[in-house]
PAKETI-342233 format. One record per residue: residue in three letters; x, y, z of N, C-alpha, C, CB in turn. Coordinates in Angstrom, 3 decimals. Glycine has a CB too. Example, Ala and Ser with C-alpha at 12.3 -4.5 7.8 and 13.67 -1.06 7.14 Angstrom:
+-----+----------+----------+----------+----------+----------+----------+----------+----------+----------+----------+----------+----------+
!  aa !       nX !       nY !       nZ !      caX !      caY !      caZ !       cX !       cY !       cZ !      cbX !      cbY !      cbZ !
+-----+----------+----------+----------+----------+----------+----------+----------+----------+----------+----------+----------+----------+
! ALA !   13.190 !   -5.690 !    7.800 !   12.300 !   -4.500 !    7.800 !   13.200 !   -3.300 !    7.800 !   11.308 !   -4.473 !    9.046 !
! SER !   12.850 !   -2.250 !    7.080 !   13.670 !   -1.060 !    7.140 !   12.900 !    0.030 !    7.870 !   14.084 !   -0.598 !    5.725 !
+-----+----------+----------+----------+----------+----------+----------+----------+----------+----------+----------+----------+----------+
***
This chain:
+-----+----------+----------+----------+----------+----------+----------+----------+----------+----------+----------+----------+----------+
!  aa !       nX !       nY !       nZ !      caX !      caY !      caZ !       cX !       cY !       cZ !      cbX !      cbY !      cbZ !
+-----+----------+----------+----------+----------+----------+----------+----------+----------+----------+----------+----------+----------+
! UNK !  -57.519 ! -147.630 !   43.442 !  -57.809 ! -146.500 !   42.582 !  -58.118 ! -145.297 !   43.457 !  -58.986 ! -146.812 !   41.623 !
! UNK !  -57.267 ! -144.205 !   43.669 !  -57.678 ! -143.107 !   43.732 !  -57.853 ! -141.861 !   43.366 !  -57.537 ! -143.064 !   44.152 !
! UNK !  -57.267 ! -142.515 !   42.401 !  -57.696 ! -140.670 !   41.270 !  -58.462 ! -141.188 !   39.636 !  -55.427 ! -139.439 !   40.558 !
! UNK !  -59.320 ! -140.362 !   39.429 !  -59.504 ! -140.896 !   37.953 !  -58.994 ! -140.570 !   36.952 !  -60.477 ! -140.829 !   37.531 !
! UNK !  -58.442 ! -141.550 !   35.867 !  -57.320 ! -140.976 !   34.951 !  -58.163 ! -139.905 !   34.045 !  -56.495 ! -142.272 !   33.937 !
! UNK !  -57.307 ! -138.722 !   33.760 !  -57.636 ! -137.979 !   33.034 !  -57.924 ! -138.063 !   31.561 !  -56.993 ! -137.350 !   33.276 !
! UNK !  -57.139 ! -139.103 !   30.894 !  -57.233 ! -139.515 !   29.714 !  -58.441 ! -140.720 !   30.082 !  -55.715 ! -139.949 !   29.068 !
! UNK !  -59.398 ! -140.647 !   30.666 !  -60.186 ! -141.648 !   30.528 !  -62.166 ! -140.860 !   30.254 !  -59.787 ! -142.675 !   32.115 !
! UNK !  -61.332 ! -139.803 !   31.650 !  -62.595 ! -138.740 !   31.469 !  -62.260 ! -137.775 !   29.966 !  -62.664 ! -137.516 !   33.097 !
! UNK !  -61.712 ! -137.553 !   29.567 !  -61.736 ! -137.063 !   28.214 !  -62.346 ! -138.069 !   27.038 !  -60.291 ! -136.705 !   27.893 !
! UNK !  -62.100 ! -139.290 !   27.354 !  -62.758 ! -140.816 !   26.514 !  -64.233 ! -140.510 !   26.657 !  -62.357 ! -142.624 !   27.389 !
! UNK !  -64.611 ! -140.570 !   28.231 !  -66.100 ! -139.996 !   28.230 !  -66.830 ! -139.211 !   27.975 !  -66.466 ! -139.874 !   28.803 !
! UNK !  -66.189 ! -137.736 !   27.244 !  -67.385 ! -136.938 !   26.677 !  -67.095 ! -136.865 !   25.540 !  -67.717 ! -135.637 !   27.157 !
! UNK !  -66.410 ! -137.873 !   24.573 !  -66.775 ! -138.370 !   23.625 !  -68.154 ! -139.195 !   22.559 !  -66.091 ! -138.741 !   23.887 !
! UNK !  -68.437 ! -139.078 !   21.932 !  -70.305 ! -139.952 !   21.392 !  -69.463 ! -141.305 !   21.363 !  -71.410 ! -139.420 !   19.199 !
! UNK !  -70.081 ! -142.352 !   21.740 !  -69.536 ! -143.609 !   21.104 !  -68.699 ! -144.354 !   22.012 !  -68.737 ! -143.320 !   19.875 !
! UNK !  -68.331 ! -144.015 !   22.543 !  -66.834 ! -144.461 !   23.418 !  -67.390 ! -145.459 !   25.053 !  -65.769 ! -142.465 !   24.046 !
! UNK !  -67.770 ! -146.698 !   24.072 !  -68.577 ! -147.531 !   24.916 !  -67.170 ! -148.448 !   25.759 !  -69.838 ! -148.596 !   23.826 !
! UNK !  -66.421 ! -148.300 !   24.880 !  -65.179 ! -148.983 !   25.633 !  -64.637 ! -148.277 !   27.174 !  -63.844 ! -148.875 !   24.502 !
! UNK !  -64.919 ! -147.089 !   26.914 !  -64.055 ! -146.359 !   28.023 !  -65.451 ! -146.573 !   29.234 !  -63.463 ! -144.317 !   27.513 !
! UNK !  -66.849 ! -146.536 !   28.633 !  -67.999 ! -146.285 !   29.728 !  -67.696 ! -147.483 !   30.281 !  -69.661 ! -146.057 !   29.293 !
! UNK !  -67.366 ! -148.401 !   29.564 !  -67.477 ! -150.165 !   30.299 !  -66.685 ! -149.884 !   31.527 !  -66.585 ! -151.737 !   29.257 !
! UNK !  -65.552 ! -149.422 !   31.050 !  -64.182 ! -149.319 !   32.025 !  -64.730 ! -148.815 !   33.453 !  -62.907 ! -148.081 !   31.370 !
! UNK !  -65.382 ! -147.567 !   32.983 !  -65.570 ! -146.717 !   34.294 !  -66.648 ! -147.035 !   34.438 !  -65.407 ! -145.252 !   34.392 !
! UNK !  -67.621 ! -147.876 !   34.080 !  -68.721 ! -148.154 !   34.718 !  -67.971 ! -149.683 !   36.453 !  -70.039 ! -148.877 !   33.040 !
! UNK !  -67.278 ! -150.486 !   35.289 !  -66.223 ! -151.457 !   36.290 !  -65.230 ! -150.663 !   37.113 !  -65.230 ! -152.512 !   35.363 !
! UNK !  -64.834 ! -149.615 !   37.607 !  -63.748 ! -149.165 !   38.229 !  -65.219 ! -148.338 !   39.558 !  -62.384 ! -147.982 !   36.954 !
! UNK !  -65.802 ! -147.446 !   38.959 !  -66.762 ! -146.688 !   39.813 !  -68.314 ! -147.766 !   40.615 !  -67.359 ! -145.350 !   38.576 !
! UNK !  -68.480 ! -148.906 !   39.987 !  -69.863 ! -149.543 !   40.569 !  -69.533 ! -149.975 !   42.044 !  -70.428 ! -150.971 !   39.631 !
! UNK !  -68.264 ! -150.423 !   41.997 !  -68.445 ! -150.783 !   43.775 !  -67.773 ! -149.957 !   44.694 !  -67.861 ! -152.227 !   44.234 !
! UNK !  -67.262 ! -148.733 !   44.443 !  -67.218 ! -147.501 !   45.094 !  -68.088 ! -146.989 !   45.863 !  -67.080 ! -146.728 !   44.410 !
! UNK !  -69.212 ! -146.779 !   44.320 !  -70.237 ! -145.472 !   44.705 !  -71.280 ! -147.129 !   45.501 !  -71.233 ! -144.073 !   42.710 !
! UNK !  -71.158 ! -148.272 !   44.852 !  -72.269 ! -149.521 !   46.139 !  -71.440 ! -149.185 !   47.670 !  -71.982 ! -152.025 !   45.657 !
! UNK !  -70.573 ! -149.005 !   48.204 !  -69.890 ! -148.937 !   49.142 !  -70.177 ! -147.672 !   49.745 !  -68.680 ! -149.186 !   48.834 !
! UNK !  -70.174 ! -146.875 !   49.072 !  -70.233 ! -145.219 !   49.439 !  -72.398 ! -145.234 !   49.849 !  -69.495 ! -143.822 !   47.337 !
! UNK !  -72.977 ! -145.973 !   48.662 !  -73.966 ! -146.401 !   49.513 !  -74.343 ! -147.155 !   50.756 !  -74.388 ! -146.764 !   48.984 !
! UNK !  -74.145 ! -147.809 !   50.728 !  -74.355 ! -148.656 !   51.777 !  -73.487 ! -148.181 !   53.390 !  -73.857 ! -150.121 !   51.130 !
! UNK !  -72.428 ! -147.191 !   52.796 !  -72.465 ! -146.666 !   53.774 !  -73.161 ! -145.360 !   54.832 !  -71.690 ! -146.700 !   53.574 !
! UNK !  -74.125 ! -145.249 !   53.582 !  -75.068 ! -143.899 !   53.854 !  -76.088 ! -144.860 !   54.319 !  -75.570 ! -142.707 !   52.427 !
! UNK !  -76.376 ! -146.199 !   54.480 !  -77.628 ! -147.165 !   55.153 !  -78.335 ! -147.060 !   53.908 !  -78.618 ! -146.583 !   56.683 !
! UNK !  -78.201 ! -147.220 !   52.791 !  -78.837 ! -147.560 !   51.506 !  -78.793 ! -149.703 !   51.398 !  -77.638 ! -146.522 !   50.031 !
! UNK !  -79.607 ! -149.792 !   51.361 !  -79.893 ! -151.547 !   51.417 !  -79.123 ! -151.739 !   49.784 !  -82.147 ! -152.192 !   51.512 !
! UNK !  -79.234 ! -152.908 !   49.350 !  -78.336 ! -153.379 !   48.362 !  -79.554 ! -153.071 !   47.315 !  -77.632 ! -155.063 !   48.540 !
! UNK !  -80.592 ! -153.289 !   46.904 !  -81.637 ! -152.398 !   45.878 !  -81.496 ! -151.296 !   45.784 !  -82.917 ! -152.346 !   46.091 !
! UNK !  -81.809 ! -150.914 !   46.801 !  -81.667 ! -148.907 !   46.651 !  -80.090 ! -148.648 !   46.413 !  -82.184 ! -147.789 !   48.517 !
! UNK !  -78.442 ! -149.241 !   46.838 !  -77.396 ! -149.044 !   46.426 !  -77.314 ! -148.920 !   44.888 !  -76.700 ! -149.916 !   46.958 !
! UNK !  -77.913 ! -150.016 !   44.583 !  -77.937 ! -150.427 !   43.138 !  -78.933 ! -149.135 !   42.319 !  -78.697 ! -152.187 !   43.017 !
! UNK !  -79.772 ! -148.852 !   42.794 !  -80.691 ! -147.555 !   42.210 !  -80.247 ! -146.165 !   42.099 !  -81.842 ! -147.360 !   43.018 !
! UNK !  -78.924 ! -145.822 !   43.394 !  -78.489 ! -144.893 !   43.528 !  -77.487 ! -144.875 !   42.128 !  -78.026 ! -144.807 !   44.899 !
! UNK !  -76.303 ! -145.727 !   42.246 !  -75.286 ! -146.051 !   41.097 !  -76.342 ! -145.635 !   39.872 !  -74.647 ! -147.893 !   41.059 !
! UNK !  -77.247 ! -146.394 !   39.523 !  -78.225 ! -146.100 !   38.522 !  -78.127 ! -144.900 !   37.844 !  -79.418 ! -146.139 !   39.021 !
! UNK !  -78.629 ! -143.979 !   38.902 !  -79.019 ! -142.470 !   38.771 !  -77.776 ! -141.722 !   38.457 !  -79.694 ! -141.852 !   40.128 !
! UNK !  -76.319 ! -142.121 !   39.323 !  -75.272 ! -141.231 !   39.596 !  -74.679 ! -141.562 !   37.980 !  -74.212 ! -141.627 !   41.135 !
! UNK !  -74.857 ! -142.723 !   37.359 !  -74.059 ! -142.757 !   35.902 !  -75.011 ! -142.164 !   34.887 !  -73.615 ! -144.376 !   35.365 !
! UNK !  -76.560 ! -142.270 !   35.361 !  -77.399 ! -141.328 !   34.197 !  -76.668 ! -139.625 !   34.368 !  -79.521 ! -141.301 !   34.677 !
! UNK !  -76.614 ! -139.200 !   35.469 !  -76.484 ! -137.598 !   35.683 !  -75.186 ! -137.560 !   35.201 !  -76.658 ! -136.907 !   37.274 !
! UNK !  -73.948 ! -138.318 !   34.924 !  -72.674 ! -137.881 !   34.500 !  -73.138 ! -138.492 !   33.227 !  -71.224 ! -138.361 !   35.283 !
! UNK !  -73.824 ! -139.092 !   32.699 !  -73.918 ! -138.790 !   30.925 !  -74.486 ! -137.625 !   30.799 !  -74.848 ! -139.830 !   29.949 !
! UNK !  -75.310 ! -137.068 !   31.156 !  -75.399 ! -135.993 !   31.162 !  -74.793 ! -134.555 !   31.324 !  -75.873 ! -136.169 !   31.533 !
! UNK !  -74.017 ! -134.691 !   32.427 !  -73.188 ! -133.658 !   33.279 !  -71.546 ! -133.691 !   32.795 !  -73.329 ! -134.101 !   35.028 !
! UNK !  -71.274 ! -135.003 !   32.570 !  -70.083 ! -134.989 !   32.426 !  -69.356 ! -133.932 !   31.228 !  -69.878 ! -136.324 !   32.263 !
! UNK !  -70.038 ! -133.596 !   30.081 !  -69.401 ! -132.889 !   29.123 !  -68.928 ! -131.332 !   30.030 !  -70.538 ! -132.729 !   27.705 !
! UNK !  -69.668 ! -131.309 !   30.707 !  -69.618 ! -129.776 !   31.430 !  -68.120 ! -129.496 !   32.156 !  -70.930 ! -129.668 !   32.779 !
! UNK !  -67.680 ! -131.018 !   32.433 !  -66.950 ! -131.362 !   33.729 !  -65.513 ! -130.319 !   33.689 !  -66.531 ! -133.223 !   33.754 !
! UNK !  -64.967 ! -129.473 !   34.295 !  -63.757 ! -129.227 !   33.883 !  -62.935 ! -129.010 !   35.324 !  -63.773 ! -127.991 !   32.836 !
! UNK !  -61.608 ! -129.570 !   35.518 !  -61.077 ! -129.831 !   36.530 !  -60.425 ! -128.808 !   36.697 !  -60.500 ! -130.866 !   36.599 !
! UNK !  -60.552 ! -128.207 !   37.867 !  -59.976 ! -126.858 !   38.720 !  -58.672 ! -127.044 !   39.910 !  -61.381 ! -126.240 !   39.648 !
! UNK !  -57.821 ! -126.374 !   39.747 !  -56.675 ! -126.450 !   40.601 !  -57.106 ! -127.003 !   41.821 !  -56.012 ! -125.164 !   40.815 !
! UNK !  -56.811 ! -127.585 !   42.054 !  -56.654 ! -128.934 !   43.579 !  -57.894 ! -129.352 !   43.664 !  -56.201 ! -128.364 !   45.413 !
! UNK !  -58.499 ! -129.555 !   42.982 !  -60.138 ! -130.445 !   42.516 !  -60.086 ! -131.725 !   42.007 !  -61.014 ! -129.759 !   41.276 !
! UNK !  -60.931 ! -132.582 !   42.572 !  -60.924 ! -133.671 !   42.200 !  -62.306 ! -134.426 !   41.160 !  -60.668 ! -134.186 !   43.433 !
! UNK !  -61.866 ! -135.279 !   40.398 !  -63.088 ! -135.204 !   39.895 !  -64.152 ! -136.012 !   40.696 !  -63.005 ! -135.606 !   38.555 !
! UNK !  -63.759 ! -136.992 !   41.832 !  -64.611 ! -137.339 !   42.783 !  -65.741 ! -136.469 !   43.554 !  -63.845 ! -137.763 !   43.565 !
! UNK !  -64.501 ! -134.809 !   43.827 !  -64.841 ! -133.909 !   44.715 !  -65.986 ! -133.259 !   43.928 !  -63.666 ! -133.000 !   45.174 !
! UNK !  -65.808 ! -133.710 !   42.481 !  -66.617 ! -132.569 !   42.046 !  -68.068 ! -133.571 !   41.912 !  -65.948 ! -131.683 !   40.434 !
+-----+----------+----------+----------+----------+----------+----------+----------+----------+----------+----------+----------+----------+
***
């Protein structure tokens, strides 16, 4: 996986759309554990970080809007 489908992030700032969170909760958890642990985050605190990073995109994500050669990783 290296891009996130666009029709998936549009699923997500939808109310309700527990199907699509499952998805991207399974496609993004061992990314962003990897992307920890490569910052020297131990496997608790990996797991705490992921935590936080899917609370702030329920939050953030409605805002999200993708800009010419932007990624939604980048963003």
């Amino acid at each position: 996986m290296h891009t996130t489908s666009p029709t998936l992030l549009d699923q997500l700032r939808r109310p309700g759309e527990r199907a699509a969170w499952g998805r991207f909760v399974r496609l993004y958890t061992p990314l962003l554990v990897h992307w920890a642990a490569r910052r020297g985050f131990g496997p608790a605190d990996a797991d705490d970080v992921v935590q936080e990073v899917f609370a702030r995109l329920v939050r953030e994500l409605p805002r999200y809007t993708r800009g010419p050669g932007q990624s939604f990783r980048g963003w």
